[in-house]
C-alpha positions as CSV (number, residue, x, y, z in Angstrom):
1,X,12.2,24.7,-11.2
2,X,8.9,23.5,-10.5
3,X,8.0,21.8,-7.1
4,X,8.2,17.9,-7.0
5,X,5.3,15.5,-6.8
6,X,5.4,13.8,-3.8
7,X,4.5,9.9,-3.7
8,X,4.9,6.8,-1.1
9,X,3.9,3.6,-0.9
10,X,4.2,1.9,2.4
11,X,3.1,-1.7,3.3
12,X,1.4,-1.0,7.2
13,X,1.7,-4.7,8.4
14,X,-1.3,-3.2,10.1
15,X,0.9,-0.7,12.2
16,X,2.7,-3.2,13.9
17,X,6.4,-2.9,15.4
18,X,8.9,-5.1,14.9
19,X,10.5,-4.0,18.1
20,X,7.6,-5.7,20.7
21,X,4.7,-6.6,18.2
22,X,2.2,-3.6,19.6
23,X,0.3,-1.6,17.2
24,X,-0.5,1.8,18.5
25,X,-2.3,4.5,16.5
26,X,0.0,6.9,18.2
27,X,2.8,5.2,16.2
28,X,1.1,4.9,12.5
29,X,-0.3,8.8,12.9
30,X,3.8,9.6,13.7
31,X,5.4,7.5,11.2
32,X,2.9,8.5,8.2
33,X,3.3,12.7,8.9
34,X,7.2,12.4,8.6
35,X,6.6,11.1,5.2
36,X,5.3,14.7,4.8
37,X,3.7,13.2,0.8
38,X,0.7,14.2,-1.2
39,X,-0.2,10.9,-2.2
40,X,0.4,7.7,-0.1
41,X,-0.8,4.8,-1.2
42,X,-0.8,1.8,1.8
43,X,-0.9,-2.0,2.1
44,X,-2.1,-4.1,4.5
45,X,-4.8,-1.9,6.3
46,X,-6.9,-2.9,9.2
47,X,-10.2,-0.9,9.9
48,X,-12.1,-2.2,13.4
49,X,-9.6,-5.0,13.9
50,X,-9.4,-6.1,17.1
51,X,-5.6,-7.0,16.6
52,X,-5.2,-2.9,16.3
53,X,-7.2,-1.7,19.1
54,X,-10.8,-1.2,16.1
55,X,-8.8,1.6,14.4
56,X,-9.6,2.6,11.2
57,X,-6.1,3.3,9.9
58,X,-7.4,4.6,6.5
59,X,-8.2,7.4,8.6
60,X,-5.4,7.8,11.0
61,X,-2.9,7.9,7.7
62,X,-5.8,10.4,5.7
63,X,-5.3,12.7,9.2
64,X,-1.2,12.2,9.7
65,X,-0.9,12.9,6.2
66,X,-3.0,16.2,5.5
67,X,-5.2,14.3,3.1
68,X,-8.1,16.3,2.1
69,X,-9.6,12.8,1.0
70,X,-8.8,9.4,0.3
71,X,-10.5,5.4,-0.6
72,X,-10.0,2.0,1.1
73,X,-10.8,-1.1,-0.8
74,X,-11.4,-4.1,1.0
75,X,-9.6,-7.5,0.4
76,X,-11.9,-9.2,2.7
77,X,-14.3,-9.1,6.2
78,X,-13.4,-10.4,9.1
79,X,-10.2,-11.4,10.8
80,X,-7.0,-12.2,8.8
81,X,-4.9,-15.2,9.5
82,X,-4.7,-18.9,9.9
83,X,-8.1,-19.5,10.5
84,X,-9.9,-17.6,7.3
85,X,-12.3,-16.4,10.1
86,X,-13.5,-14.1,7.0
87,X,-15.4,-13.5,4.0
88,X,-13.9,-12.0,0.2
89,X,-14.8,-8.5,0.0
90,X,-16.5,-7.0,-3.1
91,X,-18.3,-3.8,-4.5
92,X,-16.9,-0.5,-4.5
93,X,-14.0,1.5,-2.6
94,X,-14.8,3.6,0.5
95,X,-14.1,6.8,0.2
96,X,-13.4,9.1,3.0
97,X,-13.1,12.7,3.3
98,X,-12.3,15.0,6.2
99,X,-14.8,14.5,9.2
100,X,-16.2,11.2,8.0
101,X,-16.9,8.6,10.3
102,X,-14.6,5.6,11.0
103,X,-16.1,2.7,9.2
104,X,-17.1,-0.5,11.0
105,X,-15.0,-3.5,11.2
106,X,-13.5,-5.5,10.9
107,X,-11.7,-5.6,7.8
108,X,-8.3,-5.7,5.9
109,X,-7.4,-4.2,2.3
110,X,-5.5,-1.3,0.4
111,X,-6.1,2.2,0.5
112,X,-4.9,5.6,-0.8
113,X,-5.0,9.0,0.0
114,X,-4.6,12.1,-1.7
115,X,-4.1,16.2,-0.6
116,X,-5.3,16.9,-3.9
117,X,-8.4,16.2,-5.4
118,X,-9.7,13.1,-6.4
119,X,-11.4,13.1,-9.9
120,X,-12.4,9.1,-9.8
121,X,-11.9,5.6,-8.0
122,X,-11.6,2.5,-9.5
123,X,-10.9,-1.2,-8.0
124,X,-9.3,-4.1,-9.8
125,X,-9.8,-7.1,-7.7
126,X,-8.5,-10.9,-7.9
127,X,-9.1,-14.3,-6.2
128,X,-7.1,-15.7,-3.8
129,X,-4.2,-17.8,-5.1
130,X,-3.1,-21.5,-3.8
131,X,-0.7,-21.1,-1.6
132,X,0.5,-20.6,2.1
133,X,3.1,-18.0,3.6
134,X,5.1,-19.0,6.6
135,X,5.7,-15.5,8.4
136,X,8.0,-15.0,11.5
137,X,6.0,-12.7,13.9
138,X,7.5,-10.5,17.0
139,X,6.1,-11.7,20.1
140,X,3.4,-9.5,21.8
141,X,5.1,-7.6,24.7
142,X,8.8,-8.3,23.2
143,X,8.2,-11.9,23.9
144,X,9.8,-14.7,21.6
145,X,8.9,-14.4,17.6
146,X,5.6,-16.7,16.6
147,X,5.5,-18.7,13.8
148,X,2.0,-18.1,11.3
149,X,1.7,-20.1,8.4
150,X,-1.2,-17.7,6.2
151,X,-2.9,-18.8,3.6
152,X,-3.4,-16.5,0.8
153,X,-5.6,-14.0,0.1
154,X,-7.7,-12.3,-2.2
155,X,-5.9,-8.9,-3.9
156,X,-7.0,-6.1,-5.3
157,X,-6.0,-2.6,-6.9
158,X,-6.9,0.0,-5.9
159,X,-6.8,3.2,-8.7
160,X,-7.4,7.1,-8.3
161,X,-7.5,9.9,-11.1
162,X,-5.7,12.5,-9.2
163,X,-5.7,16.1,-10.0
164,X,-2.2,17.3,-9.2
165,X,-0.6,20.9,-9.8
166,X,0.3,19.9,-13.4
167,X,-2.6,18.1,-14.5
168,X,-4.8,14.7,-14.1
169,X,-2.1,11.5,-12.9
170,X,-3.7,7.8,-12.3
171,X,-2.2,6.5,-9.2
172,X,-2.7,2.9,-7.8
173,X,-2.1,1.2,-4.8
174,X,-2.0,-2.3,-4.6
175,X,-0.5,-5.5,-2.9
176,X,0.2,-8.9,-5.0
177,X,0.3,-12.0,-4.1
178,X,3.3,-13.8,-2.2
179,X,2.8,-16.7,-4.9
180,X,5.0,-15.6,-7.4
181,X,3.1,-17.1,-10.5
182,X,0.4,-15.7,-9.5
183,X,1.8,-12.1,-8.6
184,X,2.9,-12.0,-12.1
185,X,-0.5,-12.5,-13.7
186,X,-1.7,-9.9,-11.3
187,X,1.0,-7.5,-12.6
188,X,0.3,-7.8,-15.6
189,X,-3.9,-7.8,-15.5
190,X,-3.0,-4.1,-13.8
191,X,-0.9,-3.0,-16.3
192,X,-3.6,-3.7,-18.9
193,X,-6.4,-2.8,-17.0
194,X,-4.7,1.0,-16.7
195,X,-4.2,1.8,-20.1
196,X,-7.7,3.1,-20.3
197,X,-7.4,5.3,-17.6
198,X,-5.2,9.2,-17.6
199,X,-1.8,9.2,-18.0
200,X,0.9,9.9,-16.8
201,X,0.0,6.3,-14.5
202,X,2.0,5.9,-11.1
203,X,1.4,2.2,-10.1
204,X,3.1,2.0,-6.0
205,X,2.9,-0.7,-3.8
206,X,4.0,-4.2,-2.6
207,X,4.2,-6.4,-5.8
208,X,5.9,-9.4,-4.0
209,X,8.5,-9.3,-6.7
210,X,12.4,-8.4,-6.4
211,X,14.3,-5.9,-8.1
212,X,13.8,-4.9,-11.9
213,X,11.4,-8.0,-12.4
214,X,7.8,-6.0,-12.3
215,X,9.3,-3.0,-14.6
216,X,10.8,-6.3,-17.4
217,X,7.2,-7.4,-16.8
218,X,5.0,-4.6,-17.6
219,X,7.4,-2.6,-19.9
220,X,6.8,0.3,-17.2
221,X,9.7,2.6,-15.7
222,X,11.3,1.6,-13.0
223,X,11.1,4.7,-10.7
224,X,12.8,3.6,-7.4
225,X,15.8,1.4,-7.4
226,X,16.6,0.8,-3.5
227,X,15.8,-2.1,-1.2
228,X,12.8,-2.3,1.2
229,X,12.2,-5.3,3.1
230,X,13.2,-6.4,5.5
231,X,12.9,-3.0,7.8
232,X,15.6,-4.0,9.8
233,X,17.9,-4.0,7.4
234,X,17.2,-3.9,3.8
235,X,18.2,-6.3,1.4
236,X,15.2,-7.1,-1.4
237,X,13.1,-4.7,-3.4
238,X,9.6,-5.6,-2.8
239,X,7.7,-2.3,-2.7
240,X,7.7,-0.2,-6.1
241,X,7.1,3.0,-7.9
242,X,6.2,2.1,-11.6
243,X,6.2,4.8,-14.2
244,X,4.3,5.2,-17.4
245,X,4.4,8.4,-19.3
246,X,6.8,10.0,-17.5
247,X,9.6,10.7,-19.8
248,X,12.5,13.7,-18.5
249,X,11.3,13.0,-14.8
250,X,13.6,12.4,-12.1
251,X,12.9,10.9,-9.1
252,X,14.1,11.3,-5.9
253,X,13.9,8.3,-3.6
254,X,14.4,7.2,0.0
255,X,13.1,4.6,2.5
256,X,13.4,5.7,5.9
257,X,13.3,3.7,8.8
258,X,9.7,4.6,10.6
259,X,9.6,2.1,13.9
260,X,6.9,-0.3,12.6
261,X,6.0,-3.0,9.6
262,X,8.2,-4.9,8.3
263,X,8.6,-2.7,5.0
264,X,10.2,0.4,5.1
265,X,8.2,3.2,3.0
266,X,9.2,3.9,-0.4
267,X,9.0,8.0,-1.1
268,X,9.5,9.2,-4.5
269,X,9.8,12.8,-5.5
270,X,9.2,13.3,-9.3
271,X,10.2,16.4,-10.8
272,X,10.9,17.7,-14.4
């Protein structure tokens, strides 16, 4: 029996705990390495935020995970939040590899990272929707829970040609938006937009849409069947592992409990 290919997607809320609302790099490096995957594929990444201490967690999770190299595509400059103190990103992933240095801030996006080679990178990206997202916070130092209403954001998708053991895979990382109508065009846009690009296709990451919904959507396999959010105690499917052109695979799939974001990662084994 061959070895399984080993996926995750896991939404980062930046590295922050639920627990006491810190974000400490000491944290994201542990909770990423006990994932122990060769591709991971991460939402909601700061790089030179002030809220997380100027880390560029692109490269803390390339580091934790043994990634030999891996891409982070911008959703925007600046600081997140309330106050749109920022800018729409554009242009082209950056790519990291071992030894490069941590890129200047701030921003906030997707990323990826691989253990195996990277043959390509593409990015899909989208406007910002209308819409505003009230979100329960932990308070900083275990103090009471805040209340942010966030406006929406631009998305994007973030793709890499990935040349595993048993050939070339695409694999995508990418977060929708919270406003369902508009998570479903995105869906859908992705779907299309990978059909030019090397199958098998592995699209993982926080689609903003329960259960079965995104597989009915894009006709896709629905690789992961398990709750994901909230951390605490699971009870919705938000995070996914969508399959196309993998017939005879089975998939392994868990969703350990890490100690920070709101999401618990979603790891998938696939094996024939």
């Amino acid at each position: 029996m061959t070895e399984p290919l080993r996926f995750a997607s896991f939404n980062l809320l930046s590295g922050r705990s639920m627990d006491d609302g810190t974000v400490l790099a000491a944290r994201l490096t542990e909770a990423v390495a006990s994932l122990d995957v060769d591709v991971l594929a991460v939402q909601e990444v700061d790089r030179g935020q002030p809220r997380s201490g100027g880390t560029d967690q692109l490269a803390v999770a390339a580091a934790a995970s043994g990634a030999a190299t891996g891409a982070f595509a911008a959703t925007l400059h600046g600081v997140p939040g309330p106050g749109r103190a920022w800018r729409v990103a554009d242009g082209d992933p950056v790519v990291w590899t071992a030894g490069s240095p941590h890129a200047a801030g701030p921003s906030y996006g997707v990323g990826l990272v691989s253990r195996w080679p990277v043959l390509s990178w593409q990015v899909r990206r989208f406007p910002a929707a209308r819409g505003f997202l009230p979100l329960v916070m932990p308070g900083e130092g275990g103090g009471r829970p805040r209340l942010l209403v966030v406006p929406e954001e631009p998305r994007a998708a973030l793709a890499a040609v990935v040349q595993t053991p048993r050939g070339p895979v695409t694999v995508v990382s990418t977060h929708l938006s919270f406003v369902p109508w508009a998570a479903v065009r995105q869906l859908r846009a992705i779907a299309r937009w990978t059909a030019g690009l090397p199958g098998p296709r592995l699209l993982l990451g926080d689609l903003n849409l329960p259960g079965g919904l995104p597989a009915r959507l894009t006709g896709w396999q629905r690789l992961a069947r398990t709750a994901t959010f909230p951390s605490g105690g699971p009870r919705i499917q938000l995070d996914h592992a969508l399959g196309h052109g993998w017939d005879g695979v089975r998939a392994q799939v868990t969703t350990p409990r890490v100690g920070l974001s709101d999401h618990r990662p979603l790891v998938v084994h696939l094996q024939h």
